[in-house]
C-alpha positions as a Markdown table, in Angstrom:
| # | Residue | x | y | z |
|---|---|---|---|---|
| 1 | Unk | -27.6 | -7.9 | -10.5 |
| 2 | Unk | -24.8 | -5.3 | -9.7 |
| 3 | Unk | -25.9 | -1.6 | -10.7 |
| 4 | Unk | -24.2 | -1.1 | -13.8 |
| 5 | Unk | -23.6 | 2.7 | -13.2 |
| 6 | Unk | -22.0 | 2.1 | -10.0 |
| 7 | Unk | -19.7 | -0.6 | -11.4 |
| 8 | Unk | -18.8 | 1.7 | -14.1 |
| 9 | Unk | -18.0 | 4.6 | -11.7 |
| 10 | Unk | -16.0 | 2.2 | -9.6 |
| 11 | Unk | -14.2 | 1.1 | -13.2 |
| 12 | Unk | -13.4 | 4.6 | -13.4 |
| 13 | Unk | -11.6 | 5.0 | -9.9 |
| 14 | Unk | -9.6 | 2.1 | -10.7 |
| 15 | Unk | -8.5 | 3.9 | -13.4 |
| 16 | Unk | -7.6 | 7.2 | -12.2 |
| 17 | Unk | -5.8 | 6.0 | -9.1 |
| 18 | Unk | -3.9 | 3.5 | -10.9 |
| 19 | Unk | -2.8 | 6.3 | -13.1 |
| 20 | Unk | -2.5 | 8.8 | -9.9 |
| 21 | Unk | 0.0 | 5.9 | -8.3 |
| 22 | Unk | 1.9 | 5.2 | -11.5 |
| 23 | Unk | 2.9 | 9.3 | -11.1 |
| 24 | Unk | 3.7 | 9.1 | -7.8 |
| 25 | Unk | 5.9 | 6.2 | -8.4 |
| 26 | Unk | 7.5 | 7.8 | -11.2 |
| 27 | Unk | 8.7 | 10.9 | -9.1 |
| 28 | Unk | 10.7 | 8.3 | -6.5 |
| 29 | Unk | 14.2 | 8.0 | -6.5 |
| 30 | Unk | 15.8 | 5.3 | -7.9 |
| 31 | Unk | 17.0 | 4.1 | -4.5 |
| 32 | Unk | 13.1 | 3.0 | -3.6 |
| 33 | Unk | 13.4 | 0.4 | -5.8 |
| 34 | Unk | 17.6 | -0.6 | -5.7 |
| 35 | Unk | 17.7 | -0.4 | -1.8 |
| 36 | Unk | 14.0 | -1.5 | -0.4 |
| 37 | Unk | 14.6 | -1.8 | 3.1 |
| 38 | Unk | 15.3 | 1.7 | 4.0 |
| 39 | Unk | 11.4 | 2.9 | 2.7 |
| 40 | Unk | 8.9 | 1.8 | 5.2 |
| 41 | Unk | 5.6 | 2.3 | 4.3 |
| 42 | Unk | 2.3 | 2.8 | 5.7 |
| 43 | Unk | 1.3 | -0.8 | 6.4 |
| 44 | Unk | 2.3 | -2.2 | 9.0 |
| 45 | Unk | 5.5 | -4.1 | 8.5 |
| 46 | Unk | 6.0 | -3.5 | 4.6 |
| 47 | Unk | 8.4 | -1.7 | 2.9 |
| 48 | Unk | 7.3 | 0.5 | -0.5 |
| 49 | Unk | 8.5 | -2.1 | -2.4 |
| 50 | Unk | 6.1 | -4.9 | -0.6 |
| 51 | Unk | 3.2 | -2.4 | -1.4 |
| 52 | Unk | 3.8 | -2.0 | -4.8 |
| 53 | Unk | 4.6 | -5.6 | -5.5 |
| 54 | Unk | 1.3 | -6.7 | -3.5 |
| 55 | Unk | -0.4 | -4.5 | -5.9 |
| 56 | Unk | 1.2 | -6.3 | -8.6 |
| 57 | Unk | 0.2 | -9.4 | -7.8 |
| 58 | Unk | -3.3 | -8.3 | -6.9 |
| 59 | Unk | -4.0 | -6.9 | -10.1 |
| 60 | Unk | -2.6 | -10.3 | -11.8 |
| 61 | Unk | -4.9 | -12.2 | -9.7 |
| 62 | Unk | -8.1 | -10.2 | -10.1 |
| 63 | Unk | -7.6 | -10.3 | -14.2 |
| 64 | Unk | -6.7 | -13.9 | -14.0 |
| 65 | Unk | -9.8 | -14.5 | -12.0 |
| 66 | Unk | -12.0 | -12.6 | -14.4 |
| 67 | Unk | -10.4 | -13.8 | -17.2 |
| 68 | Unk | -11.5 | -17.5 | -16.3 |
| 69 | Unk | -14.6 | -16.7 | -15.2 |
| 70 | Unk | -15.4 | -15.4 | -18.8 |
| 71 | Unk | -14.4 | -18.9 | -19.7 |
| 72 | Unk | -16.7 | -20.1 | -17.0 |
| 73 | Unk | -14.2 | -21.5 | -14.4 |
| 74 | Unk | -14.4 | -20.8 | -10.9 |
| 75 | Unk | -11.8 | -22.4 | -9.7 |
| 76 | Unk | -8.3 | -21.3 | -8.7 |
| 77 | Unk | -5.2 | -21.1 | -10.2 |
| 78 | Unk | -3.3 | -24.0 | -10.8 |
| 79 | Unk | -1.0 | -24.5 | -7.5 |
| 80 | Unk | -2.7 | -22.2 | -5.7 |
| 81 | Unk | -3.0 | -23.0 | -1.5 |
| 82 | Unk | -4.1 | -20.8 | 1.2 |
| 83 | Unk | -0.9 | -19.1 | 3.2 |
| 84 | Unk | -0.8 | -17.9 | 6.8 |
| 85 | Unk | -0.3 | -14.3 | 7.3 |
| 86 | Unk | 3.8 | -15.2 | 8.0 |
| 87 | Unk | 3.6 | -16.9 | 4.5 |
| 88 | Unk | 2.0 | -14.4 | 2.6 |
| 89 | Unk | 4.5 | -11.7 | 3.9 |
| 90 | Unk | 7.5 | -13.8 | 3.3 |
| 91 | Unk | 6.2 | -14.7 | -0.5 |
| 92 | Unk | 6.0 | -10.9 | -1.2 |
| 93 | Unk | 9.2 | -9.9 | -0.1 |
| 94 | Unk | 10.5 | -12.7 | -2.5 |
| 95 | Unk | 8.0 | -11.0 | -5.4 |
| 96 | Unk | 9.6 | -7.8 | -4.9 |
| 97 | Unk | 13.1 | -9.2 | -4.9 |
| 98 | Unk | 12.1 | -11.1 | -8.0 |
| 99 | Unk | 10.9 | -8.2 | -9.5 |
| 100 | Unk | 14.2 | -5.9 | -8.5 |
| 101 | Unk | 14.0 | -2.6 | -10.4 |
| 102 | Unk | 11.8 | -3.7 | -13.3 |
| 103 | Unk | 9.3 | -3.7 | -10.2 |
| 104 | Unk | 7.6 | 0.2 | -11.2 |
| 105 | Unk | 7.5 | -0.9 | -14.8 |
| 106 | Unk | 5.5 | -4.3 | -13.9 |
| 107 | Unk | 3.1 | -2.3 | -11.8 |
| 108 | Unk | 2.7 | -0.4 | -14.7 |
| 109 | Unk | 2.2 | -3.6 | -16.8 |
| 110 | Unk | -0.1 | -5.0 | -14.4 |
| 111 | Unk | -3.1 | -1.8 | -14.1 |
| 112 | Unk | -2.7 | -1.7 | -18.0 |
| 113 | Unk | -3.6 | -5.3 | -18.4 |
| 114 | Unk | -6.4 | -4.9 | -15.4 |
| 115 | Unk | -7.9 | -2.3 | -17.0 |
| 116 | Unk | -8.0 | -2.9 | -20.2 |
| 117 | Unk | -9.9 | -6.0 | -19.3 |
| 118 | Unk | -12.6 | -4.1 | -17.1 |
| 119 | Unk | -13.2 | -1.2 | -19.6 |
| 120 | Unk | -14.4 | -4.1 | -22.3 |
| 121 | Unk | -16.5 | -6.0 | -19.6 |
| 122 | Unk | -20.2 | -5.6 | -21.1 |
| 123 | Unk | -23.0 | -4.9 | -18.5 |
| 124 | Unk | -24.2 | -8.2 | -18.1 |
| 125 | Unk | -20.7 | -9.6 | -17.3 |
| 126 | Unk | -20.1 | -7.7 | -13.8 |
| 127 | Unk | -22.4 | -10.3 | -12.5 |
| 128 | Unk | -20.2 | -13.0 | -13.2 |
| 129 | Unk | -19.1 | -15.5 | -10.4 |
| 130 | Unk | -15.0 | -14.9 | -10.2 |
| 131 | Unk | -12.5 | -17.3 | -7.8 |
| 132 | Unk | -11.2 | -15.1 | -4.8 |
| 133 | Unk | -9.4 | -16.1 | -1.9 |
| 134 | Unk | -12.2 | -15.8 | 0.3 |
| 135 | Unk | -14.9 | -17.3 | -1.7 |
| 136 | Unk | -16.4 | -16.7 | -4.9 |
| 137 | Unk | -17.6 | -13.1 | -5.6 |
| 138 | Unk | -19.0 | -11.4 | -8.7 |
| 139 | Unk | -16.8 | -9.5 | -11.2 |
| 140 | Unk | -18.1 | -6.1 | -9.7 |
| 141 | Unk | -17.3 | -7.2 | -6.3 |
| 142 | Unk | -13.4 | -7.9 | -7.6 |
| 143 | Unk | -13.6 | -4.2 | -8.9 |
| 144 | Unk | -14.7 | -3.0 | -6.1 |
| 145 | Unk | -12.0 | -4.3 | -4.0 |
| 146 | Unk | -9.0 | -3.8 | -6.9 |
| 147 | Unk | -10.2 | 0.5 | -6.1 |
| 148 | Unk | -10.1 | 0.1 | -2.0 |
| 149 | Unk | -6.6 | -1.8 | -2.4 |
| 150 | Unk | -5.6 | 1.5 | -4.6 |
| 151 | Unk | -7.0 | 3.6 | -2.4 |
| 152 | Unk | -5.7 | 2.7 | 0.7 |
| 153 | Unk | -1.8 | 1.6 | -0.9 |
| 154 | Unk | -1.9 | 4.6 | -3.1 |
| 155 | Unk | -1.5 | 6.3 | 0.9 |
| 156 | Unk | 1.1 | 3.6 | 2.0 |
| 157 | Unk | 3.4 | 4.5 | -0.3 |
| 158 | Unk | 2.8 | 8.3 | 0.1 |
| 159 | Unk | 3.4 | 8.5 | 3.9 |
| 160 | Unk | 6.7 | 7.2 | 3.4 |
| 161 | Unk | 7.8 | 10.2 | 2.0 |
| 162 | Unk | 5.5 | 12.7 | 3.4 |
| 163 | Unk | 3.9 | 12.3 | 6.7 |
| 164 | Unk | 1.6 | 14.6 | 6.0 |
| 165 | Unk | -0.1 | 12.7 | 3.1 |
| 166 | Unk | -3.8 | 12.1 | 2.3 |
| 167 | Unk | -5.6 | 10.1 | 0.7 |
| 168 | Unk | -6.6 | 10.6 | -2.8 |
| 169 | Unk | -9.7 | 12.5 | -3.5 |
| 170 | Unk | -10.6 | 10.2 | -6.3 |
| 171 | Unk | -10.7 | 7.9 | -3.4 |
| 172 | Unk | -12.5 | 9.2 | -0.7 |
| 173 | Unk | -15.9 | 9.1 | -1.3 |
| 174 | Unk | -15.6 | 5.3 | -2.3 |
| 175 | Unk | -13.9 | 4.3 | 1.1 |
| 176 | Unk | -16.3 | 6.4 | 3.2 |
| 177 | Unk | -18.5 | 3.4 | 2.7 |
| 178 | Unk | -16.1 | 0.4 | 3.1 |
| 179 | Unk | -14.9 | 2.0 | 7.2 |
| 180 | Unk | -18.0 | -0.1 | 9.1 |
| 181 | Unk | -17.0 | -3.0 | 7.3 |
| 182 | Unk | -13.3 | -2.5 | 7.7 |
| 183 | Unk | -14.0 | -2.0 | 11.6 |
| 184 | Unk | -16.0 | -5.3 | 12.0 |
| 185 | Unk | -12.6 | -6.8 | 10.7 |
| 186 | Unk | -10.3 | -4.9 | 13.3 |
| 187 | Unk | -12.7 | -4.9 | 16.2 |
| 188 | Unk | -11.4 | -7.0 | 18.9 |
| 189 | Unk | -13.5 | -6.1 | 21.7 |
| 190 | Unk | -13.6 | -3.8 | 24.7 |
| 191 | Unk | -13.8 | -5.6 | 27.9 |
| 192 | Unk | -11.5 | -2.6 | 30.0 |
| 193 | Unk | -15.1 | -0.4 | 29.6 |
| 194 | Unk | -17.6 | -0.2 | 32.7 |
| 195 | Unk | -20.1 | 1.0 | 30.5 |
| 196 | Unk | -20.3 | 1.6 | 26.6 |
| 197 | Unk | -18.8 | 4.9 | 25.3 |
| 198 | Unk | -19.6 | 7.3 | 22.5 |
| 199 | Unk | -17.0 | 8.9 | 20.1 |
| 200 | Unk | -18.7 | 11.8 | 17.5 |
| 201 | Unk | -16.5 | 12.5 | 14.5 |
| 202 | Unk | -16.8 | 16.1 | 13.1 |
| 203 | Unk | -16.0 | 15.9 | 9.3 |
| 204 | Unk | -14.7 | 18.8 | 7.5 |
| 205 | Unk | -17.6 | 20.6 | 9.5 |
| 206 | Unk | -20.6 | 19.3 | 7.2 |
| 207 | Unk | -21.7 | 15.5 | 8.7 |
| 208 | Unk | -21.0 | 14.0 | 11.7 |
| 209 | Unk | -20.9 | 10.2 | 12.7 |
| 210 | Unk | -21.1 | 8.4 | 16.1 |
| 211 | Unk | -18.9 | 5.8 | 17.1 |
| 212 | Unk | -20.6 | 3.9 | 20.2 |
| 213 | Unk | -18.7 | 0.8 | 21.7 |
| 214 | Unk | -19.5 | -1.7 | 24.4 |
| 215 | Unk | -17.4 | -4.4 | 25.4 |
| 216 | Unk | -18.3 | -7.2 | 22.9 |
| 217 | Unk | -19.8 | -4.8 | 19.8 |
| 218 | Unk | -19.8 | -1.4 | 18.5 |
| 219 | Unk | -22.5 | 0.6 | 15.9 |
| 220 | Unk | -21.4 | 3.4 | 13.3 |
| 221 | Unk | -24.3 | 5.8 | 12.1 |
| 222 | Unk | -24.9 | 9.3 | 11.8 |
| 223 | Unk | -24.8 | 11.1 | 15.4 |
| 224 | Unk | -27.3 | 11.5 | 17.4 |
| 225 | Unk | -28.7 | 14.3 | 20.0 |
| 226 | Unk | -27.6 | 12.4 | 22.6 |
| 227 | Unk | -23.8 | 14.0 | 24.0 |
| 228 | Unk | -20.5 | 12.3 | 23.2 |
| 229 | Unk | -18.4 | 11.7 | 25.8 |
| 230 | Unk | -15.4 | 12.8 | 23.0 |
| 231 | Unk | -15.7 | 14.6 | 20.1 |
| 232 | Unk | -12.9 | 15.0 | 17.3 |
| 233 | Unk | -13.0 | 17.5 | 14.3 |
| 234 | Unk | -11.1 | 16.0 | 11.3 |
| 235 | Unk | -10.7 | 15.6 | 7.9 |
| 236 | Unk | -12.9 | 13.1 | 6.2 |
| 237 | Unk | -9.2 | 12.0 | 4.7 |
| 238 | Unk | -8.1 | 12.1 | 8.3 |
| 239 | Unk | -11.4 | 10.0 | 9.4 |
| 240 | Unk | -10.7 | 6.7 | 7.2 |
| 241 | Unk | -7.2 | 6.7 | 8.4 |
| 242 | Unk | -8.2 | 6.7 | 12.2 |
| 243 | Unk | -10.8 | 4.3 | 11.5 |
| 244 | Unk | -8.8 | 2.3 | 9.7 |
| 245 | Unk | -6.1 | 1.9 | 12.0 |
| 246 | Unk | -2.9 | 3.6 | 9.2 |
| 247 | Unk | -2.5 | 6.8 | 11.9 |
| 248 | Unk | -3.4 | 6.4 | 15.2 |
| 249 | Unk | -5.5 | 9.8 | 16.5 |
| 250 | Unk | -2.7 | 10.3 | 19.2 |
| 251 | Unk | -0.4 | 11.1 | 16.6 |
| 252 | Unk | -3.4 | 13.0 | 14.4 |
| 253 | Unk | -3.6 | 15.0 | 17.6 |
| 254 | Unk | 0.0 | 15.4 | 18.4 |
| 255 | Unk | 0.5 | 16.8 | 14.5 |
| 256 | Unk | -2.2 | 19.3 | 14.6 |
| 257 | Unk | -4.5 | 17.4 | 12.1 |
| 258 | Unk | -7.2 | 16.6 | 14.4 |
| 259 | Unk | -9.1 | 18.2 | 17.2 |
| 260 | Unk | -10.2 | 16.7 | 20.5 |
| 261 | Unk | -13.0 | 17.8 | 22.6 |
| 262 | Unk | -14.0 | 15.7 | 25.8 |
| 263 | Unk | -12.3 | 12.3 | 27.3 |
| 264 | Unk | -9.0 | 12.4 | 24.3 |
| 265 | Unk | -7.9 | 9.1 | 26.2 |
| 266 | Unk | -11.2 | 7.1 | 25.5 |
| 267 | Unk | -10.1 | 8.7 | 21.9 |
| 268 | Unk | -6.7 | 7.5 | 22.3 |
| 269 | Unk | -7.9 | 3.8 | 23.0 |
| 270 | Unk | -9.2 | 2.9 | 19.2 |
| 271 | Unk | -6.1 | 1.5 | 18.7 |
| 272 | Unk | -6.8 | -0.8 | 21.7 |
| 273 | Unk | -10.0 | -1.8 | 20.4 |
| 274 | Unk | -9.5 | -2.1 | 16.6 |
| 275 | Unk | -6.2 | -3.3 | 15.2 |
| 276 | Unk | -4.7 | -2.4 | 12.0 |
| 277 | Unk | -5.7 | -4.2 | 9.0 |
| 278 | Unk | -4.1 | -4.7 | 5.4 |
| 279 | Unk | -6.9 | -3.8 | 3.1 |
| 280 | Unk | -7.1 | -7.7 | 1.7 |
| 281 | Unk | -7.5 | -9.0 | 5.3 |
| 282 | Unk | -11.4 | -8.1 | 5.6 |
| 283 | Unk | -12.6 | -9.3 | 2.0 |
C-alpha cells in the first residue's frame, strides 16, 4: 500500500510545476508556437513544441488510465500498439502540428483535467492497478512519473531560451531519488576501463555521493573515505542534469557551473558510459 502522505506530497508537485510551466509558457513569444522548428529544446532531438505536446499527451494518457482503472479496467486504450522510438517521435511531431497554436492552451487543458482527477483520488484509490505502456502500475506510481516528466521537461523547455536554466526547486528533491534508476536505464557499459574508477560529487557543499564504475556495472551511494580519482563541486540542480545525461559536465565545466578536481577526462567520459534518456524511456 502506497504511503498516502507521500503520494499526497507528490500530488502536490504535480501541481505546482504544472502551474510553474504553464507561466513559463505564457511568457514565450508567439513565434514558439507559429514557427516550431527554430526552438530546440533540451531533449535530445525535440523542438519546444515536441515537449509540450508530449506533455500533453502524457497527461491525457495518465487520466485516461486512472480514469478506467476506477472503473476497474486495465487494459489499454482502444487502438493502442506499441511504437519504436522513430514512431513515437514522428507521431509527436504530427500532435504538435495538429495542435498548431491552440497547443499552450491544450497543455493548459490537459494539467487541469489531470489534476483535478488526482486531488479527488481517496487514499485507498492510489493503490489501484492503472494500464501503462510498460506494464501495469498503481495510481501512485502514474503520479509519480506525471511529476519526474514535469520536472525534467519543465527544464527542456527552459534551456531553450536560457542556457543557464535550472531545474525547478519544487522539483529537486523529488528527482534526487529517481538519478540511480535513471542511470541503470542509460548505462551502457564501460569496457575502455583497465580497472574500475570512482567519481565523488560535491553538492552545494553539504552531501557528497560516489559514482564507482567498472566495465559491465556501476554503484551510487554516499562517498566513502576511500579517495576519488575525480571530484566535481556542483549544484544539486547541476547534479541531476550530469547524471541524467541533458548537459554534459564538459560543458558544465567549460560554463563555469561546475568544478573539477583530479582526472576531468574520466569526468568527461559519462557521456560515454551513460546515454541520454527521455524521462519516459526508463519507466
Amino acid at each position: 500500500m502506497p504511503d498516502s502522505r507521500s503520494v499526497q506530497e507528490n500530488i502536490g508537485i504535480v501541481r505546482a510545476l504544472s502551474n510553474e510551466t504553464a507561466a513559463f509558457l505564457h511568457s514565450l513569444p508567439a513565434d514558439v508556437w507559429r514557427d516550431p522548428d527554430r526552438f530546440a529544446s533540451g531533449c535530445q532531438n525535440w523542438k519546444v513544441g515536441d515537449v509540450i505536446a508530449h506533455l500533453v499527451d502524457h497527461a491525457n494518457r495518465t487520466t485516461l488510465s486512472i480514469e478506467r482503472a476506477l472503473r476497474g479496467s486495465v487494459a489499454p486504450p482502444p487502438g493502442y500498439r506499441p511504437l519504436t522510438p522513430e514512431e513515437a517521435d514522428q507521431q509527436l511531431v504530427e500532435l504538435r502540428t495538429a495542435y498548431d497554436e491552440d497547443l499552450f492552451p491544450e497543455f493548459n487543458a490537459s494539467c487541469l483535467r489531470l489534476n483535478r482527477l488526482l486531488v479527488g483520488l481517496e487514499a485507498e484509490q492510489y493503490d489501484l492497478e492503472a494500464w501503462h505502456p510498460g506494464g501495469i502500475r498503481s495510481a501512485a506510481r502514474l503520479i509519480e512519473y506525471r511529476a519526474l516528466e514535469l520536472s525534467i521537461h519543465e527544464w527542456d523547455a527552459q534551456y531553450a531560451f536560457d542556457r543557464q536554466a535550472s531545474l525547478s526547486l519544487s522539483a529537486i528533491p523529488f528527482l534526487m531519488g529517481w538519478v540511480e534508476q535513471w542511470l541503470r536505464a542509460a548505462f551502457q557499459g564501460a569496457d575502455d576501463l583497465a580497472s574500475s574508477v570512482r567519481l565523488r560529487f560535491d553538492i552545494d557543499s553539504s552531501e557528497s555521493y560516489d559514482l564507482t564504475i567498472e566495465n559491465s556495472s556501476f554503484s551510487l551511494g554516499h562517498s566513502a573515505f576511500d579517495d576519488a580519482d575525480v571530484t566535481l563541486a556542483l549544484s544539486a540542480s547541476d547534479y541531476i542534469l550530469a547524471l541524467t545525461g541533458r548537459l554534459p559536465v564538459r560543458r558544465l565545466a567549460r560554463r563555469g557551473r561546475i568544478q573539477v578536481d583530479g582526472n576531468a577526462e574520466l569526468a568527461y567520459q559519462l557521456t560515454d558510459w551513460f546515454g541520454a534518456v527521455h524521462a519516459i524511456t526508463m519507466l
